[in-house]
Backbone bond lengths (Angstrom), bond angles and torsions (degrees), N, CA, C in turn:
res aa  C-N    CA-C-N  psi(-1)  N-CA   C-N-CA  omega(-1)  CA-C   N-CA-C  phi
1 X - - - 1.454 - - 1.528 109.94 -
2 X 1.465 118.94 148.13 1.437 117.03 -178.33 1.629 95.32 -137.58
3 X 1.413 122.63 -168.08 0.807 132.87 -158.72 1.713 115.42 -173.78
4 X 1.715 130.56 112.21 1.257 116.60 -163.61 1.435 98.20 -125.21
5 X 1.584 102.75 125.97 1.237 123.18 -177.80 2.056 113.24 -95.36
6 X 0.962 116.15 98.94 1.495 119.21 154.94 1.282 126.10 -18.67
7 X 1.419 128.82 108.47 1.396 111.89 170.10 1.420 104.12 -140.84
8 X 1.735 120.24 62.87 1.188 122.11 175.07 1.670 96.36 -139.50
9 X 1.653 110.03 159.54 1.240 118.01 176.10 2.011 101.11 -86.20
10 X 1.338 124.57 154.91 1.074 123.21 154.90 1.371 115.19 -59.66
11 X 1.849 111.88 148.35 1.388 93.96 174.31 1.260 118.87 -104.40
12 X 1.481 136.64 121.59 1.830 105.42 -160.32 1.495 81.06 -134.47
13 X 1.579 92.51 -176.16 1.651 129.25 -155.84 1.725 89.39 -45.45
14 X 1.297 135.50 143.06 1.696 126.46 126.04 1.703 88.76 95.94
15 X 1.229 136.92 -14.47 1.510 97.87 -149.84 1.433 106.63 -103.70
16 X 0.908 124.26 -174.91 1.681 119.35 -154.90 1.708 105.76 -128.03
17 X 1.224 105.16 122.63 1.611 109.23 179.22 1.158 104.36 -89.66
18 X 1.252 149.64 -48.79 1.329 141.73 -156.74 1.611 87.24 -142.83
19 X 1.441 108.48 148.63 1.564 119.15 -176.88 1.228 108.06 -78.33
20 X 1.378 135.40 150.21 1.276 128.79 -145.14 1.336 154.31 48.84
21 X 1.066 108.12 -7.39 1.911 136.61 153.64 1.617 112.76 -77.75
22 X 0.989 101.40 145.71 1.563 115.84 -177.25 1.542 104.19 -79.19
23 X 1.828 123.40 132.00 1.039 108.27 157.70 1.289 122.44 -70.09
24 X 1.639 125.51 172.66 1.190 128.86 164.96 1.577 125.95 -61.01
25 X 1.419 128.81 157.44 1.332 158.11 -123.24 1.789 92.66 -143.51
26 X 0.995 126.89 93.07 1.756 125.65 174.48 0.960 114.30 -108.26
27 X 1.510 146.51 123.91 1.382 130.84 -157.16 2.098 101.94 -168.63
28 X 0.884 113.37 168.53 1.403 145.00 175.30 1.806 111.14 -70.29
29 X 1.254 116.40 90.33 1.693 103.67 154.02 0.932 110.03 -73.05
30 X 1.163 115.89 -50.21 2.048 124.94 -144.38 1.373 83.07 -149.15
31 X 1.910 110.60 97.90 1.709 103.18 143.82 1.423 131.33 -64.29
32 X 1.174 98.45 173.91 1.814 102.33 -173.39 2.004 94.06 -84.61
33 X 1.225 125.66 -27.48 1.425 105.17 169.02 1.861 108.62 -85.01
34 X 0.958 117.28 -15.25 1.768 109.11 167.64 1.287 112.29 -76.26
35 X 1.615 113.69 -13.51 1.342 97.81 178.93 1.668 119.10 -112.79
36 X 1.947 97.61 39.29 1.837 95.05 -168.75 1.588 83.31 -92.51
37 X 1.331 155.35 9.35 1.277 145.67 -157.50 1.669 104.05 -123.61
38 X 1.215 118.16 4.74 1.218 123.92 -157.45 1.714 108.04 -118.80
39 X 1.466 111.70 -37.35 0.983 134.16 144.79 1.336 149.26 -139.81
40 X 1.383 110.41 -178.87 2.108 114.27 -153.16 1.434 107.61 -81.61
41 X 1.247 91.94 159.79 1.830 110.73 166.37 1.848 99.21 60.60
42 X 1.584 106.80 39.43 1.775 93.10 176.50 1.339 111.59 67.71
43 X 1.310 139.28 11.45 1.874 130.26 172.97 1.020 94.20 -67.20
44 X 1.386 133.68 142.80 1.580 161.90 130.34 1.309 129.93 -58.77
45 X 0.659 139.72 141.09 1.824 135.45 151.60 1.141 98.89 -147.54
46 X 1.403 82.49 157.75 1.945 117.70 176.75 1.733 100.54 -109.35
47 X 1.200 118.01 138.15 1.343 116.10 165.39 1.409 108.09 -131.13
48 X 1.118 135.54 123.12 1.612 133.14 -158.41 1.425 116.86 -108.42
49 X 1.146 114.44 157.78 1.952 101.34 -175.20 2.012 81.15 -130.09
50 X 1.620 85.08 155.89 1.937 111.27 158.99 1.093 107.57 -145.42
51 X 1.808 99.60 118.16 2.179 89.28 154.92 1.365 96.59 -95.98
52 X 0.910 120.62 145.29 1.575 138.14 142.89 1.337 127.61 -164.78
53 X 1.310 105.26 153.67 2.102 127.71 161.86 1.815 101.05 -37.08
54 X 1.134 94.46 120.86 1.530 109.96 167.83 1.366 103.64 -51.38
55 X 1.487 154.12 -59.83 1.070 147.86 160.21 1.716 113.65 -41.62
56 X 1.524 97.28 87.32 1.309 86.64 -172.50 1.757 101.19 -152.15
57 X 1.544 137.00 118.98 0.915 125.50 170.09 1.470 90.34 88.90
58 X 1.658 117.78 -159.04 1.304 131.07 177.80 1.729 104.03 -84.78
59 X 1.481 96.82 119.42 1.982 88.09 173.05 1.190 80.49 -154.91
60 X 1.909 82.94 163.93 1.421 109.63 168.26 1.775 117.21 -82.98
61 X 1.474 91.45 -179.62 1.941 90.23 -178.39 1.714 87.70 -130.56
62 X 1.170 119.07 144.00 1.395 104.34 149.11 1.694 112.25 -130.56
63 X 1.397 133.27 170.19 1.448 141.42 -144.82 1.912 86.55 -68.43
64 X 1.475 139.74 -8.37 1.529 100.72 164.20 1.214 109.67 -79.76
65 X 1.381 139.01 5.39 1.217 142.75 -174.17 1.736 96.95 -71.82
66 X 1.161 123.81 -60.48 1.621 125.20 172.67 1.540 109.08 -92.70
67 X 1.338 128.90 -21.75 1.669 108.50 176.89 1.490 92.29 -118.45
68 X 1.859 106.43 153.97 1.161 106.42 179.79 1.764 117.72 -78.93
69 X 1.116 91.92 -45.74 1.732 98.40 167.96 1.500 127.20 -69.85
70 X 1.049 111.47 20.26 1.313 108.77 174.51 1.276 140.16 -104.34
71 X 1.459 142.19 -145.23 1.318 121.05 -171.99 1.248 89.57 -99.70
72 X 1.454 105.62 133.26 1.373 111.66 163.12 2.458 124.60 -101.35
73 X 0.817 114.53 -169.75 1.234 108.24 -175.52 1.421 133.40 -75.65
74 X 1.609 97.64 14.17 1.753 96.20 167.70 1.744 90.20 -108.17
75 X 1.422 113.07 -20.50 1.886 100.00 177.41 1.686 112.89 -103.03
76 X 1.418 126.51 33.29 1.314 137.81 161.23 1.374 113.29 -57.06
77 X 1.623 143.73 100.31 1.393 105.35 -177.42 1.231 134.88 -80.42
78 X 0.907 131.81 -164.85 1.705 118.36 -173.63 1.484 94.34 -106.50
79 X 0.741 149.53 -51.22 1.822 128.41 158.36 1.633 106.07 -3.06
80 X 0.884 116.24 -62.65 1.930 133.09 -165.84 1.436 84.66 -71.52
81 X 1.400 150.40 -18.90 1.371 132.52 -155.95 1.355 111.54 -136.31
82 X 1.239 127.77 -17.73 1.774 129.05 -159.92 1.447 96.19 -135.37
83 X 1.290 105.24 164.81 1.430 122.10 170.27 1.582 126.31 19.25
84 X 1.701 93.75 40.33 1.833 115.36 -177.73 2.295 98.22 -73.65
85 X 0.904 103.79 154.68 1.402 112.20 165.55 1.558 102.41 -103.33
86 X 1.331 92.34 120.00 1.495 118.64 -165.91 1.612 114.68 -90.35
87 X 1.879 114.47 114.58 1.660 90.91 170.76 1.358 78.41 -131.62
88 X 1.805 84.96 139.32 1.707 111.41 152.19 1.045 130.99 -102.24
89 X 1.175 105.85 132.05 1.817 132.98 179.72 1.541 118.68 -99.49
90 X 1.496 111.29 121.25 1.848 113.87 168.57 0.877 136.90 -129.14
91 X 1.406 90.16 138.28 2.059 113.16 -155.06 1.476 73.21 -64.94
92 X 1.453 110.23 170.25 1.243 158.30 136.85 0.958 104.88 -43.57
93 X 1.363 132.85 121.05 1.799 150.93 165.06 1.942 91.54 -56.34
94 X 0.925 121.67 -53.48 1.179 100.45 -176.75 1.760 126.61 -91.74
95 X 1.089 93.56 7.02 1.704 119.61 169.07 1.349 108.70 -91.50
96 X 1.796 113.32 126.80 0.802 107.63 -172.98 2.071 96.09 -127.80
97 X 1.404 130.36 4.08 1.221 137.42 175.88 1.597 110.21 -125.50
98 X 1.557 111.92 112.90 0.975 136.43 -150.92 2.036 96.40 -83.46
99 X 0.865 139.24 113.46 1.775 168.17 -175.16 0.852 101.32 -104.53
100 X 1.553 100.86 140.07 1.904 124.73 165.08 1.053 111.97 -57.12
101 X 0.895 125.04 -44.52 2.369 131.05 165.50 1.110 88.02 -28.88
102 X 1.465 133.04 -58.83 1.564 100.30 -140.03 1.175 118.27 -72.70
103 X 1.120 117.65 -16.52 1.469 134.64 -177.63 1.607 113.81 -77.83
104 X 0.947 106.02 -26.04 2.123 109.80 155.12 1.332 101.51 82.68
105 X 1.398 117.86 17.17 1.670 113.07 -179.67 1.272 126.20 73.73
106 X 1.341 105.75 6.80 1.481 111.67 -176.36 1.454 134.49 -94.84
107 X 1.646 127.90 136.00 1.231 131.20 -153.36 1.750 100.71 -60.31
108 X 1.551 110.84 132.45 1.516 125.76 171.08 1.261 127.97 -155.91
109 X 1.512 85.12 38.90 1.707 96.22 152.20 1.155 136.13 -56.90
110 X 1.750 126.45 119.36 1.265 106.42 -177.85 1.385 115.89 96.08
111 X 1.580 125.77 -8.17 1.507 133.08 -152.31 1.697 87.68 -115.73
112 X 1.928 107.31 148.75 0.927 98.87 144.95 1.778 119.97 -92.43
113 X 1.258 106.69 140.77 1.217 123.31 -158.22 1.581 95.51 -107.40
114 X 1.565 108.53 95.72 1.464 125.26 166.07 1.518 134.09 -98.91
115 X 1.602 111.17 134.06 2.101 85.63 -153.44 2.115 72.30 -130.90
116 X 1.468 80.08 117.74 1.736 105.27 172.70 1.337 108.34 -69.33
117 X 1.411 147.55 102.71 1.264 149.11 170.24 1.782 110.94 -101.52
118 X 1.332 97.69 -30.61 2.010 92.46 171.31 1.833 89.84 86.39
119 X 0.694 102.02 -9.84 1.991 97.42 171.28 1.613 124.42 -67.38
120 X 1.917 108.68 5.65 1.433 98.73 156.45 1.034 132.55 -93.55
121 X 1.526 97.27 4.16 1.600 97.02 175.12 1.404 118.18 -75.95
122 X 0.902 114.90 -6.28 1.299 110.73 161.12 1.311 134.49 -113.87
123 X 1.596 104.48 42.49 1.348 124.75 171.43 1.450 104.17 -65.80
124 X 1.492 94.58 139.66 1.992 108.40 178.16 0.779 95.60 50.77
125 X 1.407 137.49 65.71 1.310 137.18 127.13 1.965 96.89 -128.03
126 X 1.366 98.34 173.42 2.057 120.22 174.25 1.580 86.11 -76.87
127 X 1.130 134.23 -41.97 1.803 105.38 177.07 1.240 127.75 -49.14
128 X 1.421 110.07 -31.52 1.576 116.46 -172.26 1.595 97.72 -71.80
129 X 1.136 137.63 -32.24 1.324 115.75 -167.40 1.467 113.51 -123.49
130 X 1.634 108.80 40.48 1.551 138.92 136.26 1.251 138.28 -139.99
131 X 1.134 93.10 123.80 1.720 126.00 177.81 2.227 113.02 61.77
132 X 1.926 82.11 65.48 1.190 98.93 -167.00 1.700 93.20 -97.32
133 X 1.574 104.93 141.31 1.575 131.64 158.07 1.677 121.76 -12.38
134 X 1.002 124.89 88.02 1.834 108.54 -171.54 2.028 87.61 -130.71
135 X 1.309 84.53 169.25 1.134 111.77 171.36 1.684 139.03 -101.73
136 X 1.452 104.72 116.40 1.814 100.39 -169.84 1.507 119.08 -61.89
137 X 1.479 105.69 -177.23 1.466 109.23 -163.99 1.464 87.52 -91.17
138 X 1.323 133.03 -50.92 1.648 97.84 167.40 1.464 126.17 -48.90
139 X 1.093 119.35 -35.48 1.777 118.56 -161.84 1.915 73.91 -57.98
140 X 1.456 120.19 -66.85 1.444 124.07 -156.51 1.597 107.17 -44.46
141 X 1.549 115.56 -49.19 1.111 112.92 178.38 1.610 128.21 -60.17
142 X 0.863 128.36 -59.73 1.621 144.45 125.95 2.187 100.61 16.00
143 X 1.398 99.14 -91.87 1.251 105.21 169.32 1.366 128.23 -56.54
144 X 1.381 123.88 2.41 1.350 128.73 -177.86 1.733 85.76 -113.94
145 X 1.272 147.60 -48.60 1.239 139.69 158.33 1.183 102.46 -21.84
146 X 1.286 122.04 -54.86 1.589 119.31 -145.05 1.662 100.63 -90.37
147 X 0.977 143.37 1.97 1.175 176.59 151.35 1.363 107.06 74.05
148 X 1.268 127.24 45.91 1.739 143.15 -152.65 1.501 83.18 -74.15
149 X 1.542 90.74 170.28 1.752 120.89 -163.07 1.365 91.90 -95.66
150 X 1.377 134.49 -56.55 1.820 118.46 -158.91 1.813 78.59 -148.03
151 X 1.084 98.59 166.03 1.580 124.29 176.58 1.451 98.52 -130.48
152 X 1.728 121.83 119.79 1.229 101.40 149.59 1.636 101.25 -147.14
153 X 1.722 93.32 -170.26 1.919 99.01 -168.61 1.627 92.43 -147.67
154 X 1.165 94.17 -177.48 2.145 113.46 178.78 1.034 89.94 -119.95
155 X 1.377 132.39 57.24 1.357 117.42 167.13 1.676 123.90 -146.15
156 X 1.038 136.45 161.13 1.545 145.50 -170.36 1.721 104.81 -37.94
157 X 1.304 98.45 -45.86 1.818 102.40 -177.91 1.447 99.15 -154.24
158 X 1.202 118.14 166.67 1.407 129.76 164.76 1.521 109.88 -85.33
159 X 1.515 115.79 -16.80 1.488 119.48 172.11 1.399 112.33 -107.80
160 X 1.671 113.31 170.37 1.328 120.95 -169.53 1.672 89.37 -85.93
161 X 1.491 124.97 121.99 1.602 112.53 -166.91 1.792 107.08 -66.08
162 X 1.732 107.43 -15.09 1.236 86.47 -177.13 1.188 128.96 -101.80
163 X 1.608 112.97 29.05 1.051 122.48 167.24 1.948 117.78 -116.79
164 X 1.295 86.75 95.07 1.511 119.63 178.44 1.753 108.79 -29.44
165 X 1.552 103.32 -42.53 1.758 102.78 173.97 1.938 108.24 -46.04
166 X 1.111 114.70 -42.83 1.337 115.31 -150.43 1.425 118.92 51.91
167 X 1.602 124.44 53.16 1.148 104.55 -178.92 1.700 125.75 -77.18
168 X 1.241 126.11 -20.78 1.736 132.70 148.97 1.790 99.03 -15.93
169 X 1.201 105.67 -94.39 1.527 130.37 174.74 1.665 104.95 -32.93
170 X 1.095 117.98 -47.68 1.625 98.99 -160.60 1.796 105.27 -96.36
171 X 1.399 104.60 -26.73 1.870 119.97 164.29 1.363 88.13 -30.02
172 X 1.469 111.16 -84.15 1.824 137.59 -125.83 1.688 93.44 -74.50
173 X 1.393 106.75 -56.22 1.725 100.88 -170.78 1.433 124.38 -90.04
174 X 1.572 109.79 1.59 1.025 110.87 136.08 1.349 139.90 -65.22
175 X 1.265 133.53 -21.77 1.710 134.77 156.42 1.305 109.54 -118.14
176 X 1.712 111.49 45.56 1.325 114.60 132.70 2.201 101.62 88.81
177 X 0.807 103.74 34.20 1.390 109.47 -169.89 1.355 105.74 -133.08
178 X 1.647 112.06 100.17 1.428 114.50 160.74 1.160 127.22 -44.10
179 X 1.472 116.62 152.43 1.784 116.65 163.56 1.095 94.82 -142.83
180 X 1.467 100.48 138.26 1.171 146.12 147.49 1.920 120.31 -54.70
181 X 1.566 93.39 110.24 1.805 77.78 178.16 2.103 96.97 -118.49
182 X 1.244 126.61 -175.13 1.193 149.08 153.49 1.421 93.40 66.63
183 X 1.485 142.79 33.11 1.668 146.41 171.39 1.357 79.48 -46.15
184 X 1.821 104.66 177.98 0.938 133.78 148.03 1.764 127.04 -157.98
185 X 1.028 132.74 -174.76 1.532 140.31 176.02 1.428 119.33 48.52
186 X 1.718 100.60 29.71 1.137 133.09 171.52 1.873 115.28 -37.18
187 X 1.521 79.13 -34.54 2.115 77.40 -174.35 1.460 102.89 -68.34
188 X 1.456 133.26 -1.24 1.844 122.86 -159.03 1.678 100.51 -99.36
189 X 1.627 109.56 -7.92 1.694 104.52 174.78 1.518 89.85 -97.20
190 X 1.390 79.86 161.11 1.629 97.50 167.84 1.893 115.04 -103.01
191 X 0.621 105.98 -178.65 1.574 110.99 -159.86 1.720 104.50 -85.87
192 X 1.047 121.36 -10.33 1.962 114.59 137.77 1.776 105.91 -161.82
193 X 1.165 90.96 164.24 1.611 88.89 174.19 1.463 118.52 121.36
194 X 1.628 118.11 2.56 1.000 147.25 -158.93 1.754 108.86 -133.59
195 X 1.473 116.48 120.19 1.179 118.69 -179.43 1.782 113.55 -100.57
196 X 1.097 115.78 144.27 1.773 124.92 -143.99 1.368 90.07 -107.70
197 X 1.257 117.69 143.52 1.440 123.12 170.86 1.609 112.62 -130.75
198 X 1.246 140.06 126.81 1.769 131.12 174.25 1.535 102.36 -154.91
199 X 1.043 106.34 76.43 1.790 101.28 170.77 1.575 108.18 -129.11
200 X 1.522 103.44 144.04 1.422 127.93 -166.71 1.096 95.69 -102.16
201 X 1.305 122.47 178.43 1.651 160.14 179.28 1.576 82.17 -76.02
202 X 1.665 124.19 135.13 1.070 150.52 149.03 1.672 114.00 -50.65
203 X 1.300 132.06 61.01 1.117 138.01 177.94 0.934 120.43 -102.35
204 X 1.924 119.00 110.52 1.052 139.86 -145.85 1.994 103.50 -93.14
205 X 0.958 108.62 113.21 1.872 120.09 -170.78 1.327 114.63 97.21
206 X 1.485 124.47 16.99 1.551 115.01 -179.24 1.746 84.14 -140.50
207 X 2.035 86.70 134.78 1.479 108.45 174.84 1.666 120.01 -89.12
208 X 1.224 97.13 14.01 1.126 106.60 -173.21 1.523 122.31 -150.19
209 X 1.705 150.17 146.01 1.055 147.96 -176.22 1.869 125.25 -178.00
210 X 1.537 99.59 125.48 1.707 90.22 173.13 1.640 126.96 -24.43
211 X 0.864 119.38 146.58 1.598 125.20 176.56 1.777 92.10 -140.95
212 X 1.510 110.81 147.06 1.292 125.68 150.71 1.988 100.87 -97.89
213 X 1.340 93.61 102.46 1.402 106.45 162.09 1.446 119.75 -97.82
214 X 1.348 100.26 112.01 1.417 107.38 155.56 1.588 119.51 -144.77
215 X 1.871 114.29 -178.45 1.512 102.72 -139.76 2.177 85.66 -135.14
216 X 1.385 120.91 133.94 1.186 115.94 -177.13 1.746 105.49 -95.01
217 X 1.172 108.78 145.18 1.364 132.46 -173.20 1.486 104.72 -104.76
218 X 1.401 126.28 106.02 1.368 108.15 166.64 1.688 101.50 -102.09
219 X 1.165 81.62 153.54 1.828 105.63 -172.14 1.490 119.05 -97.60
């Protein structure tokens, strides 16, 4: 028996992932009544359009996101993205800068490396995009030692936004390690034992893209 846990936001009409980014644009190519003339016996279709910012909803980043020459999200491999063995780690409710401690010294090679902060609960709301949970350039360095498969969090950024270095971001995709930003329902894994899933559409020139992340439970 297994069990599959959700850990992506829906993506809907207008709503805003990061403050100052445009939400997405959802709209009609081909209605299902424009399309009764097109084909027989009354079939319908819907064909749907989206503009939007690759930062949008729950997505991954990979290193063309911060280097220009680098791999971008149609050359991510799926090793780095599927069927990772998942351990979660939790900040402190009253911790808000993510430390090599928390991680307890323990081997995670190969792991996706998920850090539970509880900061989606305040998705779509002005809390989420102040004084949200990120991770330091030691915690980053630390986890780039450890040479883990994906890094991710439930939170606004993996960096402190007001620090312009981005060192979180430039650590991780510099040796080739996706992150995961905006997870959620982080509390339904348990803290290992759970295999991680986050892979996007192979989109060739963008460092960035939605993922439906979610994580399997075997029973």
């Amino acid at each position: 028996m297994s069990r599959l846990i959700d850990l992506s936001h829906p993506i809907e009409q207008g709503m805003i992932t990061y403050k100052g980014l445009p939400g997405p644009e959802i709209d009609e190519y081909m209605s299902r009544e424009s399309s009764r003339d097109k084909y027989a016996d009354g079939a319908t279709f819907h064909i749907g359009r989206i503009t939007m910012i690759a930062n949008t909803g729950t997505y991954v980043d990979s290193p063309f996101h911060r280097f220009e020459n680098a791999v971008d999200m149609a050359g991510l491999p799926l090793e780095n993205l599927a069927d990772l063995p998942a351990r979660v780690f939790d900040l402190p409710e009253s911790t808000r800068a993510v430390e090599p401690d928390l991680f307890g010294g323990e081997d995670l090679k190969g792991h996706a490396v998920l850090i539970r902060t509880g900061w989606d609960r305040h998705w779509r709301t002005d809390q989420y995009s102040e004084g949200n949970p990120y991770v330091t350039r030691a915690a980053a360095e630390y986890l780039v030692a450890q040479n883990i498969a994906l890094a991710g969090i439930d939170s606004l950024n993996i960096d402190d936004p007001a620090d312009l270095t981005r060192p979180a971001h430039t650590l991780l995709l510099e040796a080739g390690i996706p992150v995961c930003e905006h997870l959620c329902n982080l509390k339904a894994l348990p803290a290992s034992g759970s295999r991680f899933f986050a892979v996007p559409a192979p989109v060739k020139g963008l460092g960035t893209f939605p993922v439906r992340a979610f994580a399997l439970l075997e029973e």
